[in-house]
Every structure is written in structure tokens, then in C-alpha cells.
mmCIF file of the N, C-alpha and C atoms, coordinates in Angstrom:
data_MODEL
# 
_entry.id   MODEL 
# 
loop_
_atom_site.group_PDB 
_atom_site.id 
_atom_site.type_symbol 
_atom_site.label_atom_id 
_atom_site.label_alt_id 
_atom_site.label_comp_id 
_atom_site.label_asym_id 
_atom_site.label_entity_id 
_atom_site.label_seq_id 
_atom_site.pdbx_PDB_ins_code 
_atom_site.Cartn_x 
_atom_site.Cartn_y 
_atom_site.Cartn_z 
_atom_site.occupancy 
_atom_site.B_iso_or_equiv 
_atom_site.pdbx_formal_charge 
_atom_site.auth_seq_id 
_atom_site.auth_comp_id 
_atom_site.auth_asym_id 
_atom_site.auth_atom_id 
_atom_site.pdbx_PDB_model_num 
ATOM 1   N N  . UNK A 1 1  ? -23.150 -21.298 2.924   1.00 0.00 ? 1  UNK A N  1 
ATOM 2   C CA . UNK A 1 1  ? -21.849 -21.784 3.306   1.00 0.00 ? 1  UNK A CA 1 
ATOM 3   C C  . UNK A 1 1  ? -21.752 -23.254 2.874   1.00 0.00 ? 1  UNK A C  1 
ATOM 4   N N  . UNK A 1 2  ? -20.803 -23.733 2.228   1.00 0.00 ? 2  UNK A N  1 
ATOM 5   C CA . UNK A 1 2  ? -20.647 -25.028 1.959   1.00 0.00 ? 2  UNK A CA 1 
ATOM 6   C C  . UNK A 1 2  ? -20.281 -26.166 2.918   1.00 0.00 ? 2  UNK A C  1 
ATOM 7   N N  . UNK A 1 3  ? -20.821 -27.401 3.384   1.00 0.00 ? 3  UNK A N  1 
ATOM 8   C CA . UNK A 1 3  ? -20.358 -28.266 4.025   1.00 0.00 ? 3  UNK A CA 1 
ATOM 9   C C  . UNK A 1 3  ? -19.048 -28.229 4.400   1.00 0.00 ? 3  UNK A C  1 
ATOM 10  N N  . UNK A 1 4  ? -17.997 -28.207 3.358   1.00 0.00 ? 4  UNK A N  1 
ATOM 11  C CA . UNK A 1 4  ? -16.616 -28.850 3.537   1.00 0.00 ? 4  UNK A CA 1 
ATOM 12  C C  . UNK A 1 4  ? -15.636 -27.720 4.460   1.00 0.00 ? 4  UNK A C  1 
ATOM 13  N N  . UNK A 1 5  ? -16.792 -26.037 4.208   1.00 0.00 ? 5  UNK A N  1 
ATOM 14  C CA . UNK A 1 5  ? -15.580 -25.024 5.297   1.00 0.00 ? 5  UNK A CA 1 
ATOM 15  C C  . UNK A 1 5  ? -15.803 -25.577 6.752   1.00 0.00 ? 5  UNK A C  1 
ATOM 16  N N  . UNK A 1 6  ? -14.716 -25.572 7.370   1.00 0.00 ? 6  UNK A N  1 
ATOM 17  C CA . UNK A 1 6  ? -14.731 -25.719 9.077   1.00 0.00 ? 6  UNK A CA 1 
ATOM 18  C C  . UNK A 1 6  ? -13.906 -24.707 9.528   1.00 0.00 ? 6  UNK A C  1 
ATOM 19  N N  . UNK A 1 7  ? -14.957 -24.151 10.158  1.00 0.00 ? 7  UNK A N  1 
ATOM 20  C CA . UNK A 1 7  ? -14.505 -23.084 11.056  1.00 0.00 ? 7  UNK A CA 1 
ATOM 21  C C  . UNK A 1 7  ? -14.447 -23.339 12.400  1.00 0.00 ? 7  UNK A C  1 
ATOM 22  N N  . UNK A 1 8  ? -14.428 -24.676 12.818  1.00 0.00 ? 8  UNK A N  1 
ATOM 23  C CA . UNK A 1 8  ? -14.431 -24.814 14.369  1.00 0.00 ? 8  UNK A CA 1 
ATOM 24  C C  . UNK A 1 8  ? -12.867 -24.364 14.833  1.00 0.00 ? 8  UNK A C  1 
ATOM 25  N N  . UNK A 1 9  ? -12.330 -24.180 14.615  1.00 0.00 ? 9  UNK A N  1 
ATOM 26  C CA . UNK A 1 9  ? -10.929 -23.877 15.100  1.00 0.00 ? 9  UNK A CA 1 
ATOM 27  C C  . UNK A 1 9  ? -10.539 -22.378 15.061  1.00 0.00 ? 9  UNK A C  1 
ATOM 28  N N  . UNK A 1 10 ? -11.684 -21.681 14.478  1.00 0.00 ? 10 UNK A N  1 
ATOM 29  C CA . UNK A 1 10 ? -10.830 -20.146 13.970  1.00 0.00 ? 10 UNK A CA 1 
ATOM 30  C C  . UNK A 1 10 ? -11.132 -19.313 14.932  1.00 0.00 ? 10 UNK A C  1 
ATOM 31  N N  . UNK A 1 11 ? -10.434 -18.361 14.913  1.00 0.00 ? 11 UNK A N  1 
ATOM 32  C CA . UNK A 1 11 ? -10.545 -17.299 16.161  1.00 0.00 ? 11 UNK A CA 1 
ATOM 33  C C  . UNK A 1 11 ? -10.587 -16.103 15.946  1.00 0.00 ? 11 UNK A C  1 
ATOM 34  N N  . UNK A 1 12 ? -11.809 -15.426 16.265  1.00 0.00 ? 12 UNK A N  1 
ATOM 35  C CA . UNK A 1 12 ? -12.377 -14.131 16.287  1.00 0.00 ? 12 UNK A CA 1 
ATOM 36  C C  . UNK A 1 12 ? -11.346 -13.125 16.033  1.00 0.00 ? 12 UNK A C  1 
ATOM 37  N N  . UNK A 1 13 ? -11.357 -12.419 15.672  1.00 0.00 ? 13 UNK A N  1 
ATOM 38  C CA . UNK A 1 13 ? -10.536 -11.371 15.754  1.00 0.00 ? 13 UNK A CA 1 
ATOM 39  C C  . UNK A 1 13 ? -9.041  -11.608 15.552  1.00 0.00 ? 13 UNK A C  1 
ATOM 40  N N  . UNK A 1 14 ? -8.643  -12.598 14.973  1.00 0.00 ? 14 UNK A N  1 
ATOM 41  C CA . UNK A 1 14 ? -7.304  -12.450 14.797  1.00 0.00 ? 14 UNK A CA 1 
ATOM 42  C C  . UNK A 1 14 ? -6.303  -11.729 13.977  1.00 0.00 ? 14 UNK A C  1 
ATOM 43  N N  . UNK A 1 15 ? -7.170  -10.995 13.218  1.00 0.00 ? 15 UNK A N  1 
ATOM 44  C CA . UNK A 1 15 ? -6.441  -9.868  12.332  1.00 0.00 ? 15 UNK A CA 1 
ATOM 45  C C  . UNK A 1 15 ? -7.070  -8.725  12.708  1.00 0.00 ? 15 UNK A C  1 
ATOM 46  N N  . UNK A 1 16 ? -7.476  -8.768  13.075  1.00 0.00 ? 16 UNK A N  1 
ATOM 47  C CA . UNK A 1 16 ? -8.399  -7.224  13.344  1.00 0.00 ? 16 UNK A CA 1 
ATOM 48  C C  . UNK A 1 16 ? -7.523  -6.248  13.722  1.00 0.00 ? 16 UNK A C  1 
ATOM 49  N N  . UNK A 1 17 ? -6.503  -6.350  14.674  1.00 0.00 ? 17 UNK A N  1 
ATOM 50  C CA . UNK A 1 17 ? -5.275  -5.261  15.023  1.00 0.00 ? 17 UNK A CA 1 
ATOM 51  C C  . UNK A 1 17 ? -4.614  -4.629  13.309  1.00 0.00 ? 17 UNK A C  1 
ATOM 52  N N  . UNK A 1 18 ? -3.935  -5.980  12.901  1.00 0.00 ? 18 UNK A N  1 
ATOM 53  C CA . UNK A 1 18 ? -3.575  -5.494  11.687  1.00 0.00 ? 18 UNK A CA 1 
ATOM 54  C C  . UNK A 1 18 ? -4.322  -4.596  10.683  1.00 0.00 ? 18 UNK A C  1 
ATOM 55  N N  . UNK A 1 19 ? -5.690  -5.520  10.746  1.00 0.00 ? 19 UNK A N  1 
ATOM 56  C CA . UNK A 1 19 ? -6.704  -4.478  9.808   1.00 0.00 ? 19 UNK A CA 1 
ATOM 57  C C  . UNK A 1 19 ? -6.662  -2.962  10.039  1.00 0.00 ? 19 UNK A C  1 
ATOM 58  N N  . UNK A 1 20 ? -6.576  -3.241  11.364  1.00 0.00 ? 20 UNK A N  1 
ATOM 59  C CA . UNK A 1 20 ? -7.185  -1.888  12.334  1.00 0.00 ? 20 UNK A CA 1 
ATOM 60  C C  . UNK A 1 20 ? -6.017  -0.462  11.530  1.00 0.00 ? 20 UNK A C  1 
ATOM 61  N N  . UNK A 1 21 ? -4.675  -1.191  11.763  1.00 0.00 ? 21 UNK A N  1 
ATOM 62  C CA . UNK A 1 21 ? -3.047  -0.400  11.315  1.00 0.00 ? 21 UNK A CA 1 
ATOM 63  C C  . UNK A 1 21 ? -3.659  0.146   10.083  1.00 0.00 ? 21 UNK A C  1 
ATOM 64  N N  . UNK A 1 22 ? -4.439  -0.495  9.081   1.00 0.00 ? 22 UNK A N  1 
ATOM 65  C CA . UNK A 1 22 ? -4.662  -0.142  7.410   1.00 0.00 ? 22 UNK A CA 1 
ATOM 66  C C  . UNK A 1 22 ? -3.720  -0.255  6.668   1.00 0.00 ? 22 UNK A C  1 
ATOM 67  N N  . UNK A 1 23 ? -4.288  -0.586  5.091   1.00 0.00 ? 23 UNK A N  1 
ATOM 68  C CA . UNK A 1 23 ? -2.819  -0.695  4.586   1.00 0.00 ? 23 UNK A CA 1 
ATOM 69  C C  . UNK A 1 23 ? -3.520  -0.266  3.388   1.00 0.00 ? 23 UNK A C  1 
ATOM 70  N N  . UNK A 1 24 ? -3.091  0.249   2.006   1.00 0.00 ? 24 UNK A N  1 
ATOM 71  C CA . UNK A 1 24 ? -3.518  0.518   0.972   1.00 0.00 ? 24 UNK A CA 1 
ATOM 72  C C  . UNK A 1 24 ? -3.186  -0.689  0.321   1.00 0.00 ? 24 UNK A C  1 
ATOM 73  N N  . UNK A 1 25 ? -4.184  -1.492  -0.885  1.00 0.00 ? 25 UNK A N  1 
ATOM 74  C CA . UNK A 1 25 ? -3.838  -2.098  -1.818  1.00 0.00 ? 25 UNK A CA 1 
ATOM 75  C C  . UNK A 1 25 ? -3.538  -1.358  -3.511  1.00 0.00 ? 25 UNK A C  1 
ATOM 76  N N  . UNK A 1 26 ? -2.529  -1.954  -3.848  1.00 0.00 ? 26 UNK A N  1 
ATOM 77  C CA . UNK A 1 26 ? -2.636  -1.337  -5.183  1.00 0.00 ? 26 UNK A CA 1 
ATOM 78  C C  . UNK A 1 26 ? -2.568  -2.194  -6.275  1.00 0.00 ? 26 UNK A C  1 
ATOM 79  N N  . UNK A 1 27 ? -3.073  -1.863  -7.338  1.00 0.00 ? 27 UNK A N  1 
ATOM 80  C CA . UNK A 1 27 ? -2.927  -3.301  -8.477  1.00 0.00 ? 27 UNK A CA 1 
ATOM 81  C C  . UNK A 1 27 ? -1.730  -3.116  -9.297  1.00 0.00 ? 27 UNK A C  1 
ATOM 82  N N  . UNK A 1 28 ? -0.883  -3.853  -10.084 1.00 0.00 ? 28 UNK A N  1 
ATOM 83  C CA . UNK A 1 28 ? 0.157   -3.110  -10.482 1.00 0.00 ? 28 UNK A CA 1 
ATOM 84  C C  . UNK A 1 28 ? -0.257  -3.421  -12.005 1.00 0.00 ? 28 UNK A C  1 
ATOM 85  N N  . UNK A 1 29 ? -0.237  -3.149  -13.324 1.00 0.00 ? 29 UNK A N  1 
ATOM 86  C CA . UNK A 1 29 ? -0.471  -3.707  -14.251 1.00 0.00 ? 29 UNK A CA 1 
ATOM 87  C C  . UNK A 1 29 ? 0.593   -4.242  -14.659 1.00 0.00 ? 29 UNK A C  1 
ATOM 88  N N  . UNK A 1 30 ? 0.149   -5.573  -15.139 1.00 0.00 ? 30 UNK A N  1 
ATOM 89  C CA . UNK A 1 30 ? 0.920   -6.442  -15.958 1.00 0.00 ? 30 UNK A CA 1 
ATOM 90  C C  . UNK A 1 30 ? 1.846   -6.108  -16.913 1.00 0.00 ? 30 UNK A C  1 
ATOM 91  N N  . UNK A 1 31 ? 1.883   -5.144  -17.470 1.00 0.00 ? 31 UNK A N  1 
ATOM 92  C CA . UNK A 1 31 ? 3.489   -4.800  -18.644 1.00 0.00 ? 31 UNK A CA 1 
ATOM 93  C C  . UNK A 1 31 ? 4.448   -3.991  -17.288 1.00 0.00 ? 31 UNK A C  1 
ATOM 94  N N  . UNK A 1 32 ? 4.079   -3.900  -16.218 1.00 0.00 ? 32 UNK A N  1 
ATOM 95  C CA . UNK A 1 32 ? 5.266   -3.071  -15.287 1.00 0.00 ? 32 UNK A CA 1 
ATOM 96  C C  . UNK A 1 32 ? 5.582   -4.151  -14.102 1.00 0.00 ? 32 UNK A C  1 
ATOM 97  N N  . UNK A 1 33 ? 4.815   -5.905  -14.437 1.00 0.00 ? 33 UNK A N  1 
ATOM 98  C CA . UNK A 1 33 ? 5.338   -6.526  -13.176 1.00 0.00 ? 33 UNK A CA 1 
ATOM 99  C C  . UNK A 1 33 ? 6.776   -7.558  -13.411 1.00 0.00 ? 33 UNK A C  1 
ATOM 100 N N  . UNK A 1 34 ? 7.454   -7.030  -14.304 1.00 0.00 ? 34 UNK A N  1 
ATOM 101 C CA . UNK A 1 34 ? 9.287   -7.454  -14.714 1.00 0.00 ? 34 UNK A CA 1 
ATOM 102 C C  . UNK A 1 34 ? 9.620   -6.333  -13.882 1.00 0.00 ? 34 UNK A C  1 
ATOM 103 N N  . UNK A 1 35 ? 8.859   -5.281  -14.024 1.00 0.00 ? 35 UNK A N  1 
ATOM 104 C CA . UNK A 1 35 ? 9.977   -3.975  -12.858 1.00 0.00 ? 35 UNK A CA 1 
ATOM 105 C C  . UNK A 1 35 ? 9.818   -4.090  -11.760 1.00 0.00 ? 35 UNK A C  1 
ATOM 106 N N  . UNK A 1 36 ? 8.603   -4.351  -11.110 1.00 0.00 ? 36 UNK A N  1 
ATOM 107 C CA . UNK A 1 36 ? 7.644   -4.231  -10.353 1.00 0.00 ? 36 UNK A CA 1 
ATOM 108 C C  . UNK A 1 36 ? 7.287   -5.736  -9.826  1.00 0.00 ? 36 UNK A C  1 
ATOM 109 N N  . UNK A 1 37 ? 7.890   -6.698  -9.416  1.00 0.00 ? 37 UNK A N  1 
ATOM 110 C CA . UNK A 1 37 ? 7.390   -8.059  -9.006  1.00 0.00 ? 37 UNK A CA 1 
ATOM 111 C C  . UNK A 1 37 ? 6.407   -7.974  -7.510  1.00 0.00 ? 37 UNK A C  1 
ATOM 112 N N  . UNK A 1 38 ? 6.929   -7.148  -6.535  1.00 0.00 ? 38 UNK A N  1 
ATOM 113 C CA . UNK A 1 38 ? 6.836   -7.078  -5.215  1.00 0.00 ? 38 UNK A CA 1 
ATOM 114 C C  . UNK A 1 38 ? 6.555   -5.998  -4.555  1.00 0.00 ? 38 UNK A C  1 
ATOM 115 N N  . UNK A 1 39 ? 5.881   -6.233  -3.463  1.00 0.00 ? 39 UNK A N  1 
ATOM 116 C CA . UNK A 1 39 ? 6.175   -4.375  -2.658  1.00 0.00 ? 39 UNK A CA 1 
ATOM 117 C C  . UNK A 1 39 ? 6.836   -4.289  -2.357  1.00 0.00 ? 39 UNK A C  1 
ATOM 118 N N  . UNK A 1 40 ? 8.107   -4.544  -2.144  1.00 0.00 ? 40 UNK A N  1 
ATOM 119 C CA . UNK A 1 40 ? 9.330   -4.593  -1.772  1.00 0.00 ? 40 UNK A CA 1 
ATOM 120 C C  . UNK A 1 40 ? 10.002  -3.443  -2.811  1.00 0.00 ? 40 UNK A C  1 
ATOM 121 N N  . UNK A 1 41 ? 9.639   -3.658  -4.141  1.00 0.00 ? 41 UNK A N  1 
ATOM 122 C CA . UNK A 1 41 ? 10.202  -3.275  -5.243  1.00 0.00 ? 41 UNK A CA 1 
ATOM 123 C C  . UNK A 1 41 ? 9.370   -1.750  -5.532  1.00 0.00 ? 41 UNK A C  1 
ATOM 124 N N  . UNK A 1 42 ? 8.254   -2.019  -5.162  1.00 0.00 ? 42 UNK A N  1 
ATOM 125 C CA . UNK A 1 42 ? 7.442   -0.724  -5.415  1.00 0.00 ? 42 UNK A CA 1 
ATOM 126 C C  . UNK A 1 42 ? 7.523   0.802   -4.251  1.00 0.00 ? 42 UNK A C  1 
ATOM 127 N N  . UNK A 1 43 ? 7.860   0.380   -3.219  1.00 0.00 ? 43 UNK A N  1 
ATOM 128 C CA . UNK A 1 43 ? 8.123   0.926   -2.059  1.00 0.00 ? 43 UNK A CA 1 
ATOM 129 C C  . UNK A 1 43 ? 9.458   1.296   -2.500  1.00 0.00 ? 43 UNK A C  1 
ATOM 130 N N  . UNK A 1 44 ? 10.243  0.645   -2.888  1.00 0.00 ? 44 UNK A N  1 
ATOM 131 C CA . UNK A 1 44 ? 11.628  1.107   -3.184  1.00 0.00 ? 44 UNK A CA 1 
ATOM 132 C C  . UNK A 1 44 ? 11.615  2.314   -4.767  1.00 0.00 ? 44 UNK A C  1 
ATOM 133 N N  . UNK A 1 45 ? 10.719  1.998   -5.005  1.00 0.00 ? 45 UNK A N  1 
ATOM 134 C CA . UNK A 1 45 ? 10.633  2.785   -6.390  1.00 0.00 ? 45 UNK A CA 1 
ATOM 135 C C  . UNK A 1 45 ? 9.475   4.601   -6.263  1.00 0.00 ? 45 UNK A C  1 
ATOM 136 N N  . UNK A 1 46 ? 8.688   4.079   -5.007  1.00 0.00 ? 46 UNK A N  1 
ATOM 137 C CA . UNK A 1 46 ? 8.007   4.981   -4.495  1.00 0.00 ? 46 UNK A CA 1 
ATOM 138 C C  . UNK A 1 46 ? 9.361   6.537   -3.492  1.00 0.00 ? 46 UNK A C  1 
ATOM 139 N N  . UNK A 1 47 ? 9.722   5.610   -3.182  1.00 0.00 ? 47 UNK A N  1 
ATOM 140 C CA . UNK A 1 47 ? 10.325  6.262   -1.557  1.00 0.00 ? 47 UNK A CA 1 
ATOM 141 C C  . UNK A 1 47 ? 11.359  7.563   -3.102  1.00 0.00 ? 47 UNK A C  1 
ATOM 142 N N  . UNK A 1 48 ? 12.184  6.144   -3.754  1.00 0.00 ? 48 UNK A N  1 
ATOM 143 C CA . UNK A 1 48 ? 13.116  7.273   -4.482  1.00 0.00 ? 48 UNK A CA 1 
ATOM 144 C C  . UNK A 1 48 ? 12.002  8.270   -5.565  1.00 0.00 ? 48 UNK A C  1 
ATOM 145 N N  . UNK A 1 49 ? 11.224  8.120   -5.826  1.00 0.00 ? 49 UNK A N  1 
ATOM 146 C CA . UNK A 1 49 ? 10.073  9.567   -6.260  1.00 0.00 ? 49 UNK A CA 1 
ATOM 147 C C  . UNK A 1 49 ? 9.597   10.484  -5.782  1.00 0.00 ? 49 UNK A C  1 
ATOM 148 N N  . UNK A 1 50 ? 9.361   10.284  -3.785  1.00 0.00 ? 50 UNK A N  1 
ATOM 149 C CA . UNK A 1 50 ? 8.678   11.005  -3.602  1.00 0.00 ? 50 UNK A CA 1 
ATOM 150 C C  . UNK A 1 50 ? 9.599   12.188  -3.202  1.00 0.00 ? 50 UNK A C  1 
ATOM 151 N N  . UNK A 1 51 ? 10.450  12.337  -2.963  1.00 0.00 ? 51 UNK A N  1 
ATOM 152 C CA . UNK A 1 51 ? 11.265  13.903  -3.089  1.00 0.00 ? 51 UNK A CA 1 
ATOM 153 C C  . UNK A 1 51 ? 11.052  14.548  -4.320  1.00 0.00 ? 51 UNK A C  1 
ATOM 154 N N  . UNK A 1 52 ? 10.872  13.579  -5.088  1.00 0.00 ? 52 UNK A N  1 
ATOM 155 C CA . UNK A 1 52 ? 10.793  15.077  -6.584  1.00 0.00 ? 52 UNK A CA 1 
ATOM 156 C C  . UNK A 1 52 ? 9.531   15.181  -6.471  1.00 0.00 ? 52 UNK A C  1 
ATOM 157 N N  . UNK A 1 53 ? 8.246   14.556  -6.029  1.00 0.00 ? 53 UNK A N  1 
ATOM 158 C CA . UNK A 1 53 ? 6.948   14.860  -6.261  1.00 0.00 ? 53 UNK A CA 1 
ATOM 159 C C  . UNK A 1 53 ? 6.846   15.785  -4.941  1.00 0.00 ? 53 UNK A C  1 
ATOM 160 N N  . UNK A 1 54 ? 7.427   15.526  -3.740  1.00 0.00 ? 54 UNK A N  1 
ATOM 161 C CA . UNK A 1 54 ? 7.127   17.138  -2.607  1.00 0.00 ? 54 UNK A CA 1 
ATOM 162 C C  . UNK A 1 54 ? 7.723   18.304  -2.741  1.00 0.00 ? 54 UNK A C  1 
ATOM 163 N N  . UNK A 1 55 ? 9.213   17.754  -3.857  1.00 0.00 ? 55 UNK A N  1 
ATOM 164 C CA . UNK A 1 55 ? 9.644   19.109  -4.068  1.00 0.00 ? 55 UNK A CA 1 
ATOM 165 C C  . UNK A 1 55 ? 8.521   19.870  -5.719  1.00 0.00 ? 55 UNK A C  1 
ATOM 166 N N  . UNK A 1 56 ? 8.473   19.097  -6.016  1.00 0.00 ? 56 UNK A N  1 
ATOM 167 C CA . UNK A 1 56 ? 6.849   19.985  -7.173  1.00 0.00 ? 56 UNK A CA 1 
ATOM 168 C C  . UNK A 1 56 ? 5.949   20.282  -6.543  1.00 0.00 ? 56 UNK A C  1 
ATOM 169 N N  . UNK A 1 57 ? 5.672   20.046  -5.452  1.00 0.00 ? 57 UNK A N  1 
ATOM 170 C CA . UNK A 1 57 ? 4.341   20.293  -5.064  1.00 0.00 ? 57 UNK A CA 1 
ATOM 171 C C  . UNK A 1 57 ? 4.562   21.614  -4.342  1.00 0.00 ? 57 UNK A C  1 
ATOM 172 N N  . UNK A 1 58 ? 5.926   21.691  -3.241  1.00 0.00 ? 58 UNK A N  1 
ATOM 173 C CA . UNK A 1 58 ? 5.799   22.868  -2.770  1.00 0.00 ? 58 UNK A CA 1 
ATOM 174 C C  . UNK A 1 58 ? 6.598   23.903  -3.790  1.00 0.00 ? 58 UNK A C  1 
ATOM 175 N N  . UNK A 1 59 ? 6.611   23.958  -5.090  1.00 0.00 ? 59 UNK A N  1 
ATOM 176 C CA . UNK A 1 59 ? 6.874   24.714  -5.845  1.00 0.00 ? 59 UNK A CA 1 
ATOM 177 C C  . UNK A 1 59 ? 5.576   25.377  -6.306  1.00 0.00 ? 59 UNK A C  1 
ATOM 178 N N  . UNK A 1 60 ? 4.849   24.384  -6.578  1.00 0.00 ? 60 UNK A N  1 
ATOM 179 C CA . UNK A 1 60 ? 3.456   24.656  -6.569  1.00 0.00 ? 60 UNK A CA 1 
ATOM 180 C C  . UNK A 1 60 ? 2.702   25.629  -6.027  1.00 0.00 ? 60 UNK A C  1 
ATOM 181 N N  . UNK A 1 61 ? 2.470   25.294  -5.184  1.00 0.00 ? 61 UNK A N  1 
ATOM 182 C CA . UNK A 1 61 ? 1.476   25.713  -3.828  1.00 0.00 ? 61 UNK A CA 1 
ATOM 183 C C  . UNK A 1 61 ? 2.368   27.261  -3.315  1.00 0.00 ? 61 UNK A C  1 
ATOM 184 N N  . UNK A 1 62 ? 4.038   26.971  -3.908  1.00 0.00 ? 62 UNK A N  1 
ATOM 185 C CA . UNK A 1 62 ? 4.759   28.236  -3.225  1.00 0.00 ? 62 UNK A CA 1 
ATOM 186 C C  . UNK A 1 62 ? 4.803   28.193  -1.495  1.00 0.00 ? 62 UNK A C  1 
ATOM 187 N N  . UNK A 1 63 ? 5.506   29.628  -0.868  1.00 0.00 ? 63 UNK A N  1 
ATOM 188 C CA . UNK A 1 63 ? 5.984   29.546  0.275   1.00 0.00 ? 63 UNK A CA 1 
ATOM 189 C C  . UNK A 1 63 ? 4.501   30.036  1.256   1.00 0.00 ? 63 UNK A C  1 
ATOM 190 N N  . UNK A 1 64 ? 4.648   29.257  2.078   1.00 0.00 ? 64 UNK A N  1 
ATOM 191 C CA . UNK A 1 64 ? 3.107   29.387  3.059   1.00 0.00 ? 64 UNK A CA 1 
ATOM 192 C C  . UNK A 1 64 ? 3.007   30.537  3.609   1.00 0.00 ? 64 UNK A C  1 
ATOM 193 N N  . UNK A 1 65 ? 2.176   31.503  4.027   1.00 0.00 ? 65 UNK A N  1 
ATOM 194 C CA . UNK A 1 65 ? 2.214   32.854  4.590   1.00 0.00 ? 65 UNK A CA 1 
ATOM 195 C C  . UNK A 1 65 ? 1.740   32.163  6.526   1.00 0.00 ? 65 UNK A C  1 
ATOM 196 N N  . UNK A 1 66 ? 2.444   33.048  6.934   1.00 0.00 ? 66 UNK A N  1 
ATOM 197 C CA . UNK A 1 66 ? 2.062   32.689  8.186   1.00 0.00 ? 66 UNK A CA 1 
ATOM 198 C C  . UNK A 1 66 ? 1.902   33.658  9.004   1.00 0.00 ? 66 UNK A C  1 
# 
């Protein structure tokens, strides 16, 4: 540890709740971050995909027997 960190002030556990929630990281590559600046932008680009990717999937997989 280097001299100059001070940790006298920090407090145990102060993210740990958040950690706890989880979150996925993702990397975005560089020729898609003009489309893509933010998660803001990616979440918005996710949400409008994922209906066509559940509707392929249960085309897929077909109707469940029960």
C-alpha cells in the first residue's frame, strides 16, 4: 500500500448493499460508442430488441407441453 492512500475516514461496507443488488458490466466496442455513448442508450436499445429475441426464442423451443 502506498504512503499517500488514507483510509482513515472510509467506511466498511458502504457499497456492499449495492454490490449485493448485482449488476452486469458490459464493454461496448469503440466503432458502436457514437450509437452507444451510455447505458442509458444501451438499455434503450436492449429493451426495444428484446421482444423480437423472446418472440424467436419461443418460436424456437415451440409451444410447452404441460
Amino acid at each position: 500500500m502506498r504512503p499517500e492512500y488514507d483510509f482513515s475516514r472510509a467506511v466498511r461496507g458502504v457499497t456492499a448493499a449495492r454490490y449485493a443488488e448485482g449488476s452486469n458490466v458490459v464493454l461496448v466496442e469503440h466503432d458502436v460508442l457514437d450509437v452507444f455513448p451510455d447505458s442509458a442508450s444501451v438499455n434503450e436499445a436492449l429493451r426495444a430488441l428484446a421482444p423480437v429475441i423472446r418472440h424467436r426464442n419461443k418460436a424456437r423451443t415451440g409451444p410447452k407441453s404441460t
